[in-house]
C-alpha positions, 0 to 999 in steps of 0.5 A: 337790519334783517327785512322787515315790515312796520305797522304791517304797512312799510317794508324796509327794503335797503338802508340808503343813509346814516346820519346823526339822529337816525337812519334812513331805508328805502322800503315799500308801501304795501298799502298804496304799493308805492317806494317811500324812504323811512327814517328811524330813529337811532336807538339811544335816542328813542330811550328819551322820551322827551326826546321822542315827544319833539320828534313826534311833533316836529315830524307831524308839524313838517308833514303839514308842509306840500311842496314841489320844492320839499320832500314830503313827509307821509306818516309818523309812527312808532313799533317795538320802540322803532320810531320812525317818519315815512316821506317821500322817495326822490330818484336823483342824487345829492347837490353834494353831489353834485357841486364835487362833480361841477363846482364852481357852478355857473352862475345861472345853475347856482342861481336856479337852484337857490331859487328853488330852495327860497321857493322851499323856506318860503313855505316852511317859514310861512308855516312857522318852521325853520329848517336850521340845517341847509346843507348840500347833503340835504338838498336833492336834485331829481334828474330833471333837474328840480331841487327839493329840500330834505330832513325838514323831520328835525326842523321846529318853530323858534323859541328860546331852547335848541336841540344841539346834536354834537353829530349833526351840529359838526356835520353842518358846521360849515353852514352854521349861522353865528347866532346857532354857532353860539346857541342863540335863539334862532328866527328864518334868517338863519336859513338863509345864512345858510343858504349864503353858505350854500351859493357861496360854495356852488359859485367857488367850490369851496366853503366859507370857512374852513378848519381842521378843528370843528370848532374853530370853523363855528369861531370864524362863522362867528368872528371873521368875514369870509374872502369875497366870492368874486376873489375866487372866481371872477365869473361871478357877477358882481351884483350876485357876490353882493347877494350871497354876502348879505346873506351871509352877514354877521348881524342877522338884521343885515340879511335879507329879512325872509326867504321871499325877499332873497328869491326876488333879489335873485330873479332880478338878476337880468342881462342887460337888453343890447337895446337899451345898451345902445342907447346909452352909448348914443345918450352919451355921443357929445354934440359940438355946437356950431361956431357959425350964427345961424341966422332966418331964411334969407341968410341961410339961403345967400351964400357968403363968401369967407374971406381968407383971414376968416377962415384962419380964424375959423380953424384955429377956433375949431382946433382949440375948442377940439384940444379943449374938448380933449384935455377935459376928457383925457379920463373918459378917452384914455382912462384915469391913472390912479395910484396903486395902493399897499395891500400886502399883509392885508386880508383878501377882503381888505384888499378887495375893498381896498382896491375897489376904493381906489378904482381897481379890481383883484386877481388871485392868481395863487397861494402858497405856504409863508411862515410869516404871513396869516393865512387867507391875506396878501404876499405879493401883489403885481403891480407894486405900490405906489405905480400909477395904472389905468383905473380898472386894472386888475391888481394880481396877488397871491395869498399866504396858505399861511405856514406849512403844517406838518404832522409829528410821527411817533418817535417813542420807542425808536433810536435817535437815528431812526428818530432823525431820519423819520424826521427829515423826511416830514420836514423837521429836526431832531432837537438836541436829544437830553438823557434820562432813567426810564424802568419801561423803555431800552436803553438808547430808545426814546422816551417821550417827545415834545410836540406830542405825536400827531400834532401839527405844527410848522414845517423845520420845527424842531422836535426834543427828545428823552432818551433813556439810559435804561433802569437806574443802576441796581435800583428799582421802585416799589410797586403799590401792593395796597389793596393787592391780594398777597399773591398778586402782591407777591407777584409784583414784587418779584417782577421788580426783583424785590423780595417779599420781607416780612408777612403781619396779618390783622383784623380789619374791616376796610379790606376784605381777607387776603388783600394787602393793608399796608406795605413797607417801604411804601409804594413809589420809593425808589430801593435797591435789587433784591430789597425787602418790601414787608405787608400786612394781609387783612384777616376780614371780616372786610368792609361792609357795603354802604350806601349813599345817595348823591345828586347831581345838577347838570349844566344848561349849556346843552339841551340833552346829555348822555350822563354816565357814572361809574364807582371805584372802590376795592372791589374795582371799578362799575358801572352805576348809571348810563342815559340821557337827560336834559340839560338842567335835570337833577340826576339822583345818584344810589352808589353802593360801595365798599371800604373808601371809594370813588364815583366819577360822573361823565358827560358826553364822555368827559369827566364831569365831577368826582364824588369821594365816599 
């Protein structure tokens, strides 16, 4: 975008950002002489206006929040159709950014940090709005280090409808709560799910769940728990593990139930005084009572003289209260022995829990490919099942990456030993190869394969093949010549080496004067060379255009859709309709045609309906 000023007041100085709904400039207040970032919205989006008036709303709603935490929002306006929200320039970088520089974090940078982002839902939430998209990528850091939560612009008060942006919902995945993976009304807590998320990937560097399917990392938000932190980084303080999985529950009753109640949970996590460790070591000194009777004064003043035999007595006393004493304690001296448990085949979560019932702790010590065990659960585990070990031990395992994956090339086209080459170098095989006839591709070249080019599938799968044998013999198939104009038709035929046979003309009001009306033999037969393939050519007057309404209801699944509609008839095909509308509208449909034809209804860019006319 060329520079320019808006509102004779914002000059744009340099784009800094690109996200789903708008884009984002750094630009100069030339009123207060001050940097601010201003974010305009994205073209087709600015052509709904129901959409406009939500962002307008929610915009100046945000703009009602003053935080140190949250980026501020200025000013909301519109020019030339350009509407835009003006906010607050921050200096620093991204927390994206900056867990790819340090991750895992320490648990005391990760905790700081969350704090700050409680401090800003507090805010937000207090005020009725909720942020629904916490993610790295919007939360920056200032080079001193204070975290300050953006793109409160899209957020907006819960109710029963949510904007879902296919571009920003797959951007967000990652963090996505299960009650918006599934569309669901949201309420605070799915902040701080998020949130969850967020500290989850500081304390590990790794997210959650993760897919190369967007939609299948929203199932397993949905469906499956994700591997305790602590299996991934055993820094990780116990208690603080036990705080990011709350957050993260399934079941939004079982999170914490506001922003205030998560900071505070977090600012109680203090080391423990060496003092007060002291003392419980000195409260758990075990006192031996004294065999010898205390008596008053006077007897604890004459000195008695133990005779030989009591103090035989006296030590075999001592000596047997002493192994007592040791026998009882053997746990608490040496330490328990408990029995190891089977955790191969299990889950890393199973296994962790598992564990811990049995009074043991586990180490991932690695992962690797296994054809045979699911992804994410236990292959081997050290020491074995059924040993006796110390309680507390560390149980070592490694997990299964689940089966190696590998991307199918594109053998079409290629010879069989190319194809077996190309193949053995991914780590797959040629399966055994069957013959077939194929008009388009050369003899001895392969014509189609299954799996498909660029699917995943297991490393040694075996990939089949077609190869052709070239053309059948001295046969070829007849083209469709309907609707053709006779030359185009003609030119068909001599493609296919066919002849043209015999030429009939006739008056018709389906095809306009010089298209094809009929052929024989019809199209798809498969004829000898050199064959005659007769027509008959309209004589006009050719079809008169017609035209008919058609109304199209569309689905409540989404809240907006981008409909488009083309009409397909002799004259070929045309675009009829393309805009946006919202979920549940009735689009009104003028098709104006020619002869039969066909209109296809398209949302989001996939077929819809087809309307015969």
């Amino acid at each position: 975008m060329e520079k320019r000023i808006l509102e004779n007041r914002y000059e744009l100085l340099e784009e800094i950002g690109d996200g789903g709904t708008a884009t984002v400039f750094k630009a100069r207040c030339t009123v207060l002489d001050r940097i601010v970032a201003v974010k305009i919205l994205k073209e087709e989006l600015a052509r709904d206006q129901a959409f406009v008036r939500k962002f307008r709303s929610e915009a100046q709603a945000a703009a009602q929040l003053s935080h140190p935490n949250i980026v501020n929002i200025y000013d909301v306006g519109e020019e030339d159709g350009l509407h835009y929200i003006v906010m607050e320039y921050v200096e620093g970088t991204s927390l994206n950014d900056y867990i790819d520089a340090r991750a895992p974090l320490l648990p005391d940078d990760a905790i700081r940090i969350a704090v700050m982002i409680c401090d800003a839902l507090e805010q937000a939430h207090s005020r009725g709005i909720i942020h629904r998209d916490i993610k790295p990528h919007n939360i920056l850091m200032t080079p001193e280090g204070e975290i300050k939560v953006a793109d409160f612009g899209i957020a907006r008060a819960p109710s029963t409808s949510t904007i879902t942006y296919s571009g920003n919902i797959m951007g967000s995945v990652h963090y996505i709560s299960p009650e918006q993976a599934r569309g669901a009304v949201v309420d605070a807590t799915t902040d701080i799910y998020s949130l969850g998320c967020l500290m989850y990937e500081m304390l590990t560097g790794q997210v959650p769940f993760d897919a190369e399917s967007p939609v299948t990392v929203a199932l397993k938000h949905i469906h499956e728990e994700p591997t305790p932190p602590r299996v991934l980084n055993e820094a990780i303080p116990s208690v603080l593990e036990k705080i990011v999985l709350t957050a993260m529950a399934k079941n939004p009753i079982e999170r914490y139930r506001s922003a205030v109640e998560m900071k505070q949970a977090l600012v109680n996590l203090h080391p423990p005084d060496p003092k007060s460790r002291r003392k419980k070591r000195n409260a758990d000194t075990i006192v031996i009572p004294s065999l010898i009777d205390e008596g008053d004064d006077d007897k604890l003043a004459r000195k008695r003289k133990v005779k030989p035999m009591g103090r035989l007595v006296l030590v075999v006393a001592l000596i047997g209260l002493l192994a007592g004493l040791t026998y009882g304690m053997r746990g608490m001296i040496f330490g328990q022995e408990v029995e190891v448990p089977e955790i191969r085949n299990l889950s890393a979560r199973e296994a962790y829990n598992q564990l811990a019932e049995a009074g043991l702790k586990m180490e991932k010590i690695g992962e690797e490919y296994n054809s045979e065990i699911e992804a994410g659960h236990v292959v081997t585990q050290d020491p074995e099942p059924g040993k006796m070990v110390k309680e507390g031990r560390q149980v070592r395992v490694i997990l299964s990456k689940g089966p190696e994956m590998v991307k199918v090339p594109n053998l079409v086209n290629t010879t069989l030993s190319d194809a077996r080459f190309e193949l053995k170098n991914m780590g797959l095989q040629l399966g055994e190869p069957e013959n077939i006839y194929d008009n388009r591709v050369p003899e001895g070249n392969i014509v189609s394969q299954e799996p498909r080019a660029n699917r995943q599938v297991p490393a040694g799968s075996s990939v089949d093949v077609m190869v052709s044998l070239g053309p059948k013999p001295e046969q070829t198939q007849v083209p469709d010549l309907v609707g053709k104009f006779e030359e185009e038709a003609k030119s068909s035929l001599q493609a296919r080496k066919l002849a043209i046979g015999k030429v009939d003309r006739q008056d018709s009001t389906e095809y306009f004067a010089g298209q094809v009306v009929s052929q024989d033999p019809k199209s798809g037969l498969v004829v000898d060379k050199d064959a005659s393939v007769s027509i008959v050519v309209s004589k006009g007057p050719g079809p008169m255009p017609r035209t008919v309404p058609i109304n199209v209801t569309l689905p409540t699944d989404e809240d907006y859709y981008q409909v488009t509609a083309v009409v397909k008839d002799i004259k070929g095909e045309r675009l009829l309709e393309r805009n946006i509308y919202g979920g549940g509208d009735e689009v009104k449909l003028t098709v104006n045609y020619y002869g039969k034809g066909m209109v296809e209804v398209y949302l989001n860019g996939e077929l819809y309906k087809k309307y015969a006319v």
